[in-house]
N, C-alpha and C positions, 0 to 999 in steps of 0.2 A: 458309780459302779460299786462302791464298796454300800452303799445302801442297800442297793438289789441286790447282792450276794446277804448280803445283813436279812431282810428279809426273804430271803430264798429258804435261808436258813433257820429262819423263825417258823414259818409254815411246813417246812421238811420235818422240826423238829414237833409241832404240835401234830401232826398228821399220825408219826409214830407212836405220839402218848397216848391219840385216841386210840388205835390197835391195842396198847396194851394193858386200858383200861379195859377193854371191851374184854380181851381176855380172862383177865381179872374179875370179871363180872358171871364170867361163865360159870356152871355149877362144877366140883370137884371129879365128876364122875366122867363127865361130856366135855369141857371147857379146856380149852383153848390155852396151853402156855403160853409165856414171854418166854421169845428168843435170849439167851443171854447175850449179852454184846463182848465182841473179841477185847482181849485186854488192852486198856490204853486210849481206845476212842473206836469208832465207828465209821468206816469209811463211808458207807451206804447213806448214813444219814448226816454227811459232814463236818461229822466232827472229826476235828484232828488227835491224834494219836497224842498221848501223850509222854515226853522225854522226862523221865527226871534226871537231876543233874547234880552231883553230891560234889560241894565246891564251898572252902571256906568264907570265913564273914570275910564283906569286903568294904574298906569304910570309906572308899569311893565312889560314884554312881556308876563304875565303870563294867561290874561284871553285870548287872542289872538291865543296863544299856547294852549290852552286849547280845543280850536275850531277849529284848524288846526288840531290837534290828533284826533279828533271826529270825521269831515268831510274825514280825509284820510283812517280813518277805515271800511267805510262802504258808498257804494254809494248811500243810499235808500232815505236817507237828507243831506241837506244844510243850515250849521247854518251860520243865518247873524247875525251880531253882529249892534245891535241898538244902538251908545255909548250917551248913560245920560248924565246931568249932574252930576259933583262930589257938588252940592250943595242937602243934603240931602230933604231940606222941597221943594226946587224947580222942582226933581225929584219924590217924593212925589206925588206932585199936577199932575203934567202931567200922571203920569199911574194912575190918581185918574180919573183925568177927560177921559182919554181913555178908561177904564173898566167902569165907570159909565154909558158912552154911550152904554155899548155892544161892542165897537171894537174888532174885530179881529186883528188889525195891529199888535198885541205884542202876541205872543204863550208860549215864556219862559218867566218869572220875578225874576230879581236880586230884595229882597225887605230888609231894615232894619228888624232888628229881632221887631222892635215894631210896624209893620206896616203889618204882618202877620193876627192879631186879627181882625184888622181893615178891611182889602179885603177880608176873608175868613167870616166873620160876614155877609160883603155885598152880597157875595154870587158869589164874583169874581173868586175864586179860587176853582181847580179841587183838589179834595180830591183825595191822593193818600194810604190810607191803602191796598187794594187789592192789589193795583202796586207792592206796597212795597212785599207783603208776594210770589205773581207770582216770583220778583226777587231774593226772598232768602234774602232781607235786614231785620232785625232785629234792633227795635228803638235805644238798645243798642249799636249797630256798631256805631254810631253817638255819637258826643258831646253833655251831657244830656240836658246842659243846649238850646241848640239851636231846638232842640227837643222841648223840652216843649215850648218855644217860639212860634212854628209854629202847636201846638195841641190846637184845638178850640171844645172845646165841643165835646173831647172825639175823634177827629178825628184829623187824622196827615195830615198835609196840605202841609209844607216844611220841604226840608232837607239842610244841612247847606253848605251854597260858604263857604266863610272862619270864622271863629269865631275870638270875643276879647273877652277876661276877666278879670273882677278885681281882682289885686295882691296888695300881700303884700310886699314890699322893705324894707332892715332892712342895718343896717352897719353891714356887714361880721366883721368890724375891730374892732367895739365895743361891740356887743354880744357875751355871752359868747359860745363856742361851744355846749354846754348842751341846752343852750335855742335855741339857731339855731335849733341843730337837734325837739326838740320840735317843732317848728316853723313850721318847712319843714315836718313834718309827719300831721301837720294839727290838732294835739288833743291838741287844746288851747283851751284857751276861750276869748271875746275880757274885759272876767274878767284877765284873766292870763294878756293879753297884756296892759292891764292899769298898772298890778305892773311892765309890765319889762318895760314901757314906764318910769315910774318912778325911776325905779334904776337904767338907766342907762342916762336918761337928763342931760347933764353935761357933759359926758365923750367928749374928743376929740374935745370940742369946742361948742358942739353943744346946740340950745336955746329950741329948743320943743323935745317930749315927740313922738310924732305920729299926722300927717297931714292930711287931707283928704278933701272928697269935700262936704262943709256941707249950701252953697248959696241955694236961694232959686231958684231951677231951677232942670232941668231935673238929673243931677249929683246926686243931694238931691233923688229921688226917686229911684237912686241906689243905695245909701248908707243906704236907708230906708231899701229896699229890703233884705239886708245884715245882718244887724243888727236884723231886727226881726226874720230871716231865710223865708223868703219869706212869713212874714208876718201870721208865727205860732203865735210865742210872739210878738207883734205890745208892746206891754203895755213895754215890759222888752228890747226889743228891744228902744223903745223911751229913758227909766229911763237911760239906756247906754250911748244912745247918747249923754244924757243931761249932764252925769256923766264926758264924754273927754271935753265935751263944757265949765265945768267950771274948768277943772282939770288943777294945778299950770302951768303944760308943755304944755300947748296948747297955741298958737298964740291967742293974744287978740281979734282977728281981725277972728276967723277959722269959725264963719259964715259969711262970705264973700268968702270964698276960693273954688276955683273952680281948673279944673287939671292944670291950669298955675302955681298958686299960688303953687300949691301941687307938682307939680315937683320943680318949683325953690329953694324953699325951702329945698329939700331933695337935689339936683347935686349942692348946694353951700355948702352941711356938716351943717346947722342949724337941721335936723332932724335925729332922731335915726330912727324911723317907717314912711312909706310912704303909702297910699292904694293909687293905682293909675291903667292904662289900659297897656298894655307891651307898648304902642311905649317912656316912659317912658326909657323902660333901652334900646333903641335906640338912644333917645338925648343922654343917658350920653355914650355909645359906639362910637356914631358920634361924639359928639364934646368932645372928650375928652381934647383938649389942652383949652376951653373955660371954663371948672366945674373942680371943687373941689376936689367930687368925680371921683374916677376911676371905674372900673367894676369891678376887684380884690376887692372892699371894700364893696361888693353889696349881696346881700343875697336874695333868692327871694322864698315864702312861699303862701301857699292856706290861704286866710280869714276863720276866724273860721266857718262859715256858709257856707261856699260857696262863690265864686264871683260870680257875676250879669254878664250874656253875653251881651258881644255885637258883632258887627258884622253883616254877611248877609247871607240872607237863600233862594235857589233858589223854584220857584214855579210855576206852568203851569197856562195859563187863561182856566179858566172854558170854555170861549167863541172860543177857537180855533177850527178852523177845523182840527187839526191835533195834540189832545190831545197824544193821542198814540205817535206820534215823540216827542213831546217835551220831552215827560215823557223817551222817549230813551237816547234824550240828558242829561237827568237833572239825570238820573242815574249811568249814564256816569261821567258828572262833579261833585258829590259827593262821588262817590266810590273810591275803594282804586286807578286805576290809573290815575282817574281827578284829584282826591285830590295833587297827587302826581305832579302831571304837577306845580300847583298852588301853591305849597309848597315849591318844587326845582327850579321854576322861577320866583318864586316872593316874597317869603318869608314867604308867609301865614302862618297860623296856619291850620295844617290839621284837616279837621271836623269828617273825620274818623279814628277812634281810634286806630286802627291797625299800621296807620303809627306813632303815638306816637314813637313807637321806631325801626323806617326804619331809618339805619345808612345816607341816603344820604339826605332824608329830616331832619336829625338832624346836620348834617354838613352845609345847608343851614341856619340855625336856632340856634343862640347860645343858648337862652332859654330853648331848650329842652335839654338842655347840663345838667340841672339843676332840681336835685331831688324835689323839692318845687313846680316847676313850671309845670312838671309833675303831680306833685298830685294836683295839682291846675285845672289843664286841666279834671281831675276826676271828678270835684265836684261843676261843673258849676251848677247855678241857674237862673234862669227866671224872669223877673219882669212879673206884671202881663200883661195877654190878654185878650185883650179886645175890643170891633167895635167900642169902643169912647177911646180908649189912652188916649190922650191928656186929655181930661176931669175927666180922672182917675187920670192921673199922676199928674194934676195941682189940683185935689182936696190932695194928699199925698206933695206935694211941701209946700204948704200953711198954710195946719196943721200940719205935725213935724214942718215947720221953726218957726213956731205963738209960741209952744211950747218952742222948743230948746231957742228963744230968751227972753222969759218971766218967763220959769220953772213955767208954770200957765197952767188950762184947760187940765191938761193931760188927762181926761177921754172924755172930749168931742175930745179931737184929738184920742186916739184910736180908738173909734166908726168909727170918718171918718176913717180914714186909714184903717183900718178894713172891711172896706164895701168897700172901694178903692179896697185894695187888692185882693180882690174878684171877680178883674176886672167889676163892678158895678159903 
């Protein structure tokens, strides 16, 4: 079958060239133009439309395969793959300043999940609620946290490429099984985790209590995000932070500490608790003859609030001529068999929740092996959104740190953060 369409299309396609030599051949006065062909591809003479798809490097075969399965499914498009840069703020800029312009060059976009607010605010980005309900997806089928990410004023914008989020790492070998299981069911409080930080500092060598990323810098406004519960309680959320900041088992030095500091820390055994992003228990799997710890010694649990996502969320340009195709592809690559391409070849975390527990993407994925990390996957949170980010986030960076490093101004810092929060 796929021969005879092969040459269906060979012959459809020389039949055309002869027309529009013959054209071409006509004299200038009398003769005969070429049709121009609509942009993208040619339905009449079957060629498929073409998608392009603006989506960083990927140094897995997994976004590649992703787009081989799409394009072999169906002849009506042709996804091209645009490959970005893997440098976030420089990929950034470039689809900033090509949708600023209006461009059409880009129809699908791979974006950060904080950068959602931002193109949908400007007015870049095709809303897809309808899409959604025509397809049968429901916000639910999706990672909640990557969901709210890409909802802007009550409208859903994207749906998630693959998601991260922040875990909790605990020593399997130090904790007791009673608090583990606590731990991994998620009904803590990061009140409960200050006392188990504290009864257990000391065991097995180790110097702190619980690590995390408390610099002033973007880290800082996911740890914010956490700790207040996405900035219900800013005030009790602060008082918290300020509480591990001075508490005996913290690193003297943990506003400074960013996820360097926070992993090495935890894979050389100075730490009982870890908040950190999964590729976290990939150093210590990868390099196991280099740490401390092993993976047997690893415990892996939901933050009492939720982890803050990270990650990427795919999205259509407002401005394509061929909204309707992308919205084919990008349905496609979030749903349960895209997800599953991206999952089993590349290691992703799958953004639809169904595959959670598909035996062949959890045999890709040691993590999902693991009850904690599972519920962890539940109870994804959002930082805020918003068409100024940056300006949000460095206004919540600047006042928790002012705070956390002086224990002074704590009301004039909840207001800011507060009205931060608010994506404001």
């Amino acid at each position: 079958m796929k021969k005879k369409n092969w040459m269906l299309k060979m012959l459809t396609l020389s039949f055309a060239a002869s027309i529009a030599l013959a054209g071409c051949s006509s004299n200038s006065s009398g003769g005969t133009k070429e049709k121009a062909k609509p942009a993208g591809g040619d339905k009449s003479s079957g060629t498929p439309i073409v998608l392009k798809f603006a989506a960083q490097n990927d140094n897995t075969p997994a976004t590649q395969k992703l787009i081989d399965a799409y394009n072999a499914k169906q002849d009506k498009y042709k996804v091209e793959w645009t490959q970005m840069t893997n440098d976030s703020a420089q990929m950034h800029d470039q689809l900033l300043n090509s949708l600023s312009s209006g461009s059409k060059e880009y129809d699908i976009l791979s974006l950060d999940v904080v950068w959602a607010g931002e193109f949908a605010g400007a007015g870049y980005l095709e809303p897809i609620d309808v899409k959604m309900n025509e397809a049968g997806y429901k916000k639910t089928d999706f990672n909640a946290g990557s969901m709210a990410s890409g909802n802007y004023k009550g409208k859903q914008y994207t749906l998630p490429f693959f998601p991260d989020l922040g875990l909790l790492y605990f020593r399997k070998d130090i904790v007791s099984p009673e608090d583990a299981s606590k731990l991994e069911s998620g009904q803590y409080t990061y009140d409960d985790l200050y006392a188990m930080a504290q009864k257990y500092t000391g065991k097995n060598n180790t110097k702190y209590g619980f690590v995390y990323q408390s610099k002033q810098y973007e880290g800082l406004t996911v740890n914010v995000t956490e700790f207040s519960k996405s900035y219900q309680d800013v005030k009790g959320g602060l008082e918290t932070m300020y509480k591990f900041t001075k508490a005996p088992f913290s690193p003297k030095d943990i506003l400074n500490f960013m996820e360097g500091e926070t992993h090495t820390n935890f894979e050389q055994g100075n730490a009982v608790f870890s908040r950190n992003w999964p590729y976290a228990f990939g150093r210590i799997k990868g390099q196991e003859d280099g740490v401390k710890i092993k993976t047997d010694q690893v415990g892996i649990a939901p933050l009492p609030n939720g982890g803050s996502v990270g990650g990427w969320l795919l999205s259509l340009n407002k401005n394509s001529k061929n909204v309707d195709g992308a919205w084919d592809f990008v349905k496609f690559a979030a749903g349960q068999e895209g997800q599953k391409i991206m999952s089993t070849e590349g290691g992703y975390l799958p953004g639809f929740n169904a595959l959670l527990d598909n035996a062949e993407v959890k045999a890709k994925n040691e993590m999902l092996s693991y009850p904690g990390f599972q519920k962890a996957l539940t109870t994804t949170i959002a930082r805020p959104v918003s068409p100024e980010y940056s300006k949000v986030s460095d206004t919540i960076q600047v006042n928790a740190h002012k705070y956390l490093s002086s224990g002074t101004g704590l009301d004039e810092a909840v207001k800011a953060v507060e009205t931060a929060g608010k994506g404001e």
